[in-house]
SEMIFI-122367 format. One line per 4 residues: number of its first residue (from 0); their letters; for each residue x, y, z of C-alpha. Coordinates in Angstrom, 1 decimal. Example, Ala and Ser with C-alpha at 12.3 -4.5 7.8 and 13.67 -1.06 7.14 Angstrom:
2
0 = as = 12.3,-4.5,7.8; 13.7,-1.1,7.1 .
//
This chain:
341
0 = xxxx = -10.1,-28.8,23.0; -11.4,-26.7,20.6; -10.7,-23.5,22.9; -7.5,-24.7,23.4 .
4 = xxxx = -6.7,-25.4,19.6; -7.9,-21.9,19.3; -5.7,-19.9,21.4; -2.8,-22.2,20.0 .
8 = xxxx = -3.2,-20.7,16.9; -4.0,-16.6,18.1; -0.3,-17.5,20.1; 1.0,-18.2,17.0 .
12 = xxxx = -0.3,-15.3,15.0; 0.4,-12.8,17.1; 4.1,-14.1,17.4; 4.7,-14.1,13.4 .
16 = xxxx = 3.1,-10.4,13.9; 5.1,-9.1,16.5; 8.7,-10.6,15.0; 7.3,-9.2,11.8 .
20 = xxxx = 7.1,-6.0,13.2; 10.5,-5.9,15.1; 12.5,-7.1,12.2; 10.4,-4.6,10.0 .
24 = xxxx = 11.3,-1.5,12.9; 14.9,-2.8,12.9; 15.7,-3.0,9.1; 14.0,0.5,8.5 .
28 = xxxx = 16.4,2.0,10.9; 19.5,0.2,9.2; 18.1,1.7,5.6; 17.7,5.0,7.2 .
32 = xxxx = 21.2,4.8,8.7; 23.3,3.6,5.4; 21.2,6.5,3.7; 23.2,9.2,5.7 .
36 = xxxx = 19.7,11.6,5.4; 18.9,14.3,7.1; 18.0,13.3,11.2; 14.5,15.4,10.2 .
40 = xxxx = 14.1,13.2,7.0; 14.7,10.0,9.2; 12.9,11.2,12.1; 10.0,12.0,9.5 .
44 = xxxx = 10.0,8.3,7.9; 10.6,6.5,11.4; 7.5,7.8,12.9; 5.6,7.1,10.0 .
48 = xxxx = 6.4,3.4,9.9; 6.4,3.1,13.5; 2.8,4.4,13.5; 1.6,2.6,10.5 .
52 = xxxx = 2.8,-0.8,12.4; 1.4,0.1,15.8; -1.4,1.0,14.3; -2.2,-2.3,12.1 .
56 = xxxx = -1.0,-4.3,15.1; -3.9,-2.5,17.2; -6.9,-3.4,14.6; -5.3,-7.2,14.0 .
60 = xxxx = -7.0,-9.9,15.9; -5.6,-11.0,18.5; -4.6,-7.4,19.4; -0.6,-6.2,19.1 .
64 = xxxx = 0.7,-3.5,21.3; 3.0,-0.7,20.4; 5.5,-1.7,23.6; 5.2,-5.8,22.0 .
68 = xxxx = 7.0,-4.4,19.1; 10.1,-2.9,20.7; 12.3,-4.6,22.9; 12.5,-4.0,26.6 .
72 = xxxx = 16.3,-2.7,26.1; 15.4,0.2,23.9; 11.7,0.7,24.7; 12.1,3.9,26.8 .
76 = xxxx = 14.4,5.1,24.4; 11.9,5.1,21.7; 9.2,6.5,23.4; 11.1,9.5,24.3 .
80 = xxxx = 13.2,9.8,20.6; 9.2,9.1,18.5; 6.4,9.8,21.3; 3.7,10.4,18.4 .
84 = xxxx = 3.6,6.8,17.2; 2.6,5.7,20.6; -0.1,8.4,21.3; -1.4,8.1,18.5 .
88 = xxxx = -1.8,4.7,17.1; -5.6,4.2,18.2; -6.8,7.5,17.8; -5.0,8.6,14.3 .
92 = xxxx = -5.4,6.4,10.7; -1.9,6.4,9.1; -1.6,6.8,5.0; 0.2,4.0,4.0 .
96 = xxxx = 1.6,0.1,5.3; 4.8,0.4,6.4; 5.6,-1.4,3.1; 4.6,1.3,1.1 .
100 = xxxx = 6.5,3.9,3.0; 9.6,2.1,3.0; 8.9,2.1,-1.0; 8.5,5.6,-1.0 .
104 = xxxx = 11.6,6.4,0.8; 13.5,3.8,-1.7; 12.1,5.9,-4.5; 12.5,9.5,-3.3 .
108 = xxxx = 16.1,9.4,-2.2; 17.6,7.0,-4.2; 18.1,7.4,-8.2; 17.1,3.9,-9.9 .
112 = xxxx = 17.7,3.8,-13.9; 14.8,1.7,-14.1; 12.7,-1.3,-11.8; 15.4,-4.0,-12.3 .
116 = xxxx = 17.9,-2.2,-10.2; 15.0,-1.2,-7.7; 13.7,-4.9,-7.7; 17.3,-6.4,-7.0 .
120 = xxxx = 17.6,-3.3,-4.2; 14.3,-4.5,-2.3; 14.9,-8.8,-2.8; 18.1,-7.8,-0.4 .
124 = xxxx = 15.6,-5.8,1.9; 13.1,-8.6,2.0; 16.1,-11.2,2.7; 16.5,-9.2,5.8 .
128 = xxxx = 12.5,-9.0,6.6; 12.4,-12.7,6.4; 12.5,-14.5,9.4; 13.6,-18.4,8.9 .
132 = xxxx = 11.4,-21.4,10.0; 13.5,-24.8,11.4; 10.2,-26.4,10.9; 10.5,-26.8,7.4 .
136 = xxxx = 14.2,-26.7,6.9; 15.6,-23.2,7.1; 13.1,-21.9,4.8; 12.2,-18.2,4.8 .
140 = xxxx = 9.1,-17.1,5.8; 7.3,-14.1,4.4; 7.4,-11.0,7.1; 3.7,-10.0,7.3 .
144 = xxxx = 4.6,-6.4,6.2; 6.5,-7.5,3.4; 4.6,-6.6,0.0; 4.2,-9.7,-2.9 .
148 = xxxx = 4.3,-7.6,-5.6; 5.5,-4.0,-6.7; 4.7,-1.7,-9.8; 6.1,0.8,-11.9 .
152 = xxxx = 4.0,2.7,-13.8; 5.4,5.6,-16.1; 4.1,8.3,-18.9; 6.1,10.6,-21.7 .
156 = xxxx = 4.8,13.8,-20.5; 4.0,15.7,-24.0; 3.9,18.8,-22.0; 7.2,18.5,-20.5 .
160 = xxxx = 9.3,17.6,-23.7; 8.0,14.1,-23.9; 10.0,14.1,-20.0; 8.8,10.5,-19.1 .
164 = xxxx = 7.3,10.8,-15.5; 7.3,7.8,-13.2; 6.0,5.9,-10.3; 6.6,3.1,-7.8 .
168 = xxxx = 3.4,1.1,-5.6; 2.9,-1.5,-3.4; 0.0,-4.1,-2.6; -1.5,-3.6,0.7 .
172 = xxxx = 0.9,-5.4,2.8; -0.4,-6.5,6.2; -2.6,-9.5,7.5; -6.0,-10.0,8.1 .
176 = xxxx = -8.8,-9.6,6.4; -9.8,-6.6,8.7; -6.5,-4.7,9.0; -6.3,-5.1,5.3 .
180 = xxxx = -9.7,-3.5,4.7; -9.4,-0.8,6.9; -6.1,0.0,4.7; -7.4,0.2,1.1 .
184 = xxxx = -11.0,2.3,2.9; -8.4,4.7,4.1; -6.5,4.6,0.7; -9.6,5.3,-1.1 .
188 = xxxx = -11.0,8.0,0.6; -7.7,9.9,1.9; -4.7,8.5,-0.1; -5.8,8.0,-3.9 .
192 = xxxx = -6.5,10.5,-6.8; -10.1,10.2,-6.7; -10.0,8.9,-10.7; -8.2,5.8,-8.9 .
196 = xxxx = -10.6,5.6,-6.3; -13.8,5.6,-8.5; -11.8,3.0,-10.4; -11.0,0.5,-7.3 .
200 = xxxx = -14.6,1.3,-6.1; -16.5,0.0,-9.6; -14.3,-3.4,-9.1; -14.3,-4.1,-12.7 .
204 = xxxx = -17.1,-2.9,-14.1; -18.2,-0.4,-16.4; -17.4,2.7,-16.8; -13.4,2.0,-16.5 .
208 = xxxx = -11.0,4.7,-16.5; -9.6,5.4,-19.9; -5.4,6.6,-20.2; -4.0,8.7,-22.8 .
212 = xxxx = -1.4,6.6,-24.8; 2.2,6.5,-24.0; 1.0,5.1,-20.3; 2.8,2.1,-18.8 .
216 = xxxx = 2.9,-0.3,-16.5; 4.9,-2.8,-15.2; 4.5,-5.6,-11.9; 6.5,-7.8,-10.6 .
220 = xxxx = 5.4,-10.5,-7.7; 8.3,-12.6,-5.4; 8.2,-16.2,-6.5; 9.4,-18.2,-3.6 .
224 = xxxx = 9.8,-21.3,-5.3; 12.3,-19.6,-7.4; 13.3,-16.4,-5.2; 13.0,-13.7,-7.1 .
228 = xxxx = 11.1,-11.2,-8.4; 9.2,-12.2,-11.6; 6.8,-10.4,-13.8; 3.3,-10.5,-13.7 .
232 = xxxx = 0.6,-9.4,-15.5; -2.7,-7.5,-13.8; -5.2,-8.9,-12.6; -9.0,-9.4,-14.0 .
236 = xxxx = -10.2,-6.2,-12.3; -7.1,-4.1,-12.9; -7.1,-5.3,-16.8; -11.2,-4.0,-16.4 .
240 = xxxx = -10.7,-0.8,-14.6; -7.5,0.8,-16.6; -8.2,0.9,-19.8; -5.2,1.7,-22.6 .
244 = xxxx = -2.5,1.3,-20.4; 0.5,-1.0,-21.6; 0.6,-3.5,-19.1; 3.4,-5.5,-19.5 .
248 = xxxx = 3.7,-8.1,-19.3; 0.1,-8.1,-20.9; -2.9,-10.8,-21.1; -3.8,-12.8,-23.5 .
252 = xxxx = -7.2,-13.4,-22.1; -7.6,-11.3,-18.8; -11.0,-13.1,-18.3; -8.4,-15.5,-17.1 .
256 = xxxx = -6.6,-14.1,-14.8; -6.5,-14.2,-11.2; -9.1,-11.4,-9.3; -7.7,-10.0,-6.3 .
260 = xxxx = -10.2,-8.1,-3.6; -10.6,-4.5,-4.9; -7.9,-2.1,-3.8; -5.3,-4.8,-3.0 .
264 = xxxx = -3.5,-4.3,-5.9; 0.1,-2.7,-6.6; -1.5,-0.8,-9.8; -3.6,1.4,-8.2 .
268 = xxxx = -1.2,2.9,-5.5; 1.6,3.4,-8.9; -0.8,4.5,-11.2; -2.2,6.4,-8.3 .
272 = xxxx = 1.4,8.1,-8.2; 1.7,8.9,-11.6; -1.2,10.8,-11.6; -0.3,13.1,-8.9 .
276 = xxxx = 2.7,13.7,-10.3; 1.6,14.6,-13.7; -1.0,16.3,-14.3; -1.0,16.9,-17.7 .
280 = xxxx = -1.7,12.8,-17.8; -4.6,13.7,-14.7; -6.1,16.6,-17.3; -6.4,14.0,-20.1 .
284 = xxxx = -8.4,11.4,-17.8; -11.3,10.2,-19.4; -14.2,7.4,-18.5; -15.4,4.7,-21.2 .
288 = xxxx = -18.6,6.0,-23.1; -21.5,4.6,-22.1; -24.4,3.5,-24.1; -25.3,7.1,-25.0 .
292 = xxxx = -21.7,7.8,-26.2; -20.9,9.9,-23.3; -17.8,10.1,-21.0; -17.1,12.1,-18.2 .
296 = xxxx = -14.1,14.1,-17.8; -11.4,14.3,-15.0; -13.6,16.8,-12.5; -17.1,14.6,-13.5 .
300 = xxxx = -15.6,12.0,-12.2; -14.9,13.1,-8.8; -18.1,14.6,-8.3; -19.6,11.1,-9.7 .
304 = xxxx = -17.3,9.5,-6.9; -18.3,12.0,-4.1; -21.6,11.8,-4.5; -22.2,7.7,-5.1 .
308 = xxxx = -19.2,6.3,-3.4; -17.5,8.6,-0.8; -20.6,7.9,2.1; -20.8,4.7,1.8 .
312 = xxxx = -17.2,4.2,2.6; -17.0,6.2,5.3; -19.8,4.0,6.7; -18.1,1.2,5.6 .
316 = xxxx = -14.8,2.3,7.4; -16.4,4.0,10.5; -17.7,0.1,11.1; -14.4,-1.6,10.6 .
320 = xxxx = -12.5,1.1,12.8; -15.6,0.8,15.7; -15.1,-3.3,15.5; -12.0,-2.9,16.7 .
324 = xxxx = -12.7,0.5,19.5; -11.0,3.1,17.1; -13.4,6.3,16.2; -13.6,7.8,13.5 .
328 = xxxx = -12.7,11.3,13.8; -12.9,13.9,11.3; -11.2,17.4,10.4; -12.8,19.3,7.8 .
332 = xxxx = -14.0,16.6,6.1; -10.8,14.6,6.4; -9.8,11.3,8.3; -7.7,12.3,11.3 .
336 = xxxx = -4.5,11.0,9.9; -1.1,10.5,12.0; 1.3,13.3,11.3; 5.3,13.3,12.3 .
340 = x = 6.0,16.0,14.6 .
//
């Protein structure tokens, strides 16, 4: 009974996963489409996502093939039009969920004059990700790509006429506690600034990273009882780990406030953003003083990372990726990550 009750519910996982997935595939290629890109620029995006789901559908349990996520019709087509996705889902880590590169495509090639319009842009997107359950009367269900909440982080750059400089993230947007793992380890050690990644990898506790003034930062989470997008403040950790950035909205008591598992959060792949983007704001990096008055500086701070944290991880990830018969390969000292041909 128990065995049986058991596969009952893999069955059913692995069919939310693999709808998720084609809805996901599908809607990415309308976006594409109605953007009238580039075929390199689309080609470049497609692959990408396609990897980034075959990939997370491999390390999920029960196991999702690349060929469960396209249908029969179109399957050889696909193979032929994107054949790096399906070599290399098991053997290559992608960068990103395939929600966060469908963020970064909304982003790059799209002008927003601010999150509201962005917001409003990806609630229709997620409309379409959705798939409806009869069970509980027509009532969308949440894709399992789909990303609950999105920030926008963004800085006056004094060294570009007070230019303000701006960045769109993501939580980690797939389920299971392992695929979900294996996502932020790979964001932290390939992905991130290493200033974000020291941050993530203190969860909270001393010494957080301290921003120069005029940095922002701004989250919203879908509310399904009221469908729509609402703002948020941080969480515990992020409120501990970024210090003087203007979160709004803010927190009257962040000791109050909900703590999500390190990395998860849509903070850290913005903020993350920002940074790279600006590196007058990177250059200005500090940590909180410790007890000696001390703080380390923007390249302390990566060594400090490198040397305490960057090991460990890669243990850490080198496990998760062997649980599920994935190696971890290495180039130079990097992850061997998917690239689009």
């Amino acid at each position: 009974m128990k065995t049986s009750k058991k596969a009952e519910i893999d069955a059913k996982i692995k069919e939310n996963l693999v709808t998720s997935g084609t809805i996901f595939i599908d809607k990415f290629a309308d976006i594409l489409k109605a953007n009238n890109g580039s075929p390199e620029v689309n080609s470049h995006y497609m692959q990408r996502v396609l990897h980034s789901i075959f990939f997370i559908g491999y390390v999920s349990k029960p196991r999702v093939y690349p060929e469960d996520f396209i249908p029969e019709s179109v399957r050889e087509s696909f193979k032929k039009k994107f054949p790096g996705p399906f070599r290399d889902y098991k053997s290559h880590v992608p960068h990103q969920t395939p929600y966060s590169i469908l963020l970064e495509f909304m982003s790059e090639n799209k002008n927003f004059n601010g999150p509201n319009i962005l917001m409003q842009e990806l609630w229709e997107i997620n409309k379409s990700l959705w798939k409806t359950d009869t069970n509980i009367g027509y009532q969308p269900v949440a894709n399992d790509f789909t990303a609950t909440v999105i920030a926008y982080s963004c800085y006056s750059d004094i060294k570009d006429n007070n230019n303000v400089k701006s960045a769109y993230g993501s939580s980690i947007s797939c389920r299971g506690k392992v695929p979900r793992m294996i996502m932020i380890h790979i964001s932290v050690l390939q992905v991130w600034d290493l200033a974000i990644s020291y941050a993530v990898c203190q969860e909270g506790n001393s010494p957080a990273l301290v921003f120069p003034n005029k940095v922002c930062c701004h989250a919203f989470s879908f509310n399904c009882n009221r469908n729509c997008f609402l703002e948020v403040p941080p969480c515990a950790k992020c409120n501990k780990s970024f210090r003087d950035v203007k979160f709004n909205p803010s927190c009257e008591n962040p000791d109050d406030d909900p703590t999500w598992p390190y990395g998860n959060c849509a903070e850290n792949e913005s903020l993350n953003k920002l940074l790279k983007g600006c590196q007058d704001l990177r250059s200005r990096i500090l940590t909180e003083k410790n007890t000696e008055g001390n703080q380390m500086d923007i390249t302390e701070i990566e060594t400090m990372f490198k040397k305490e944290k960057e090991e460990k991880l890669k243990k850490t990830l080198k496990n998760l990726l062997g649980s599920q018969n994935i190696p971890l390969r290495e180039t130079n000292g990097k992850l061997q990550s998917f690239q689009p041909m």
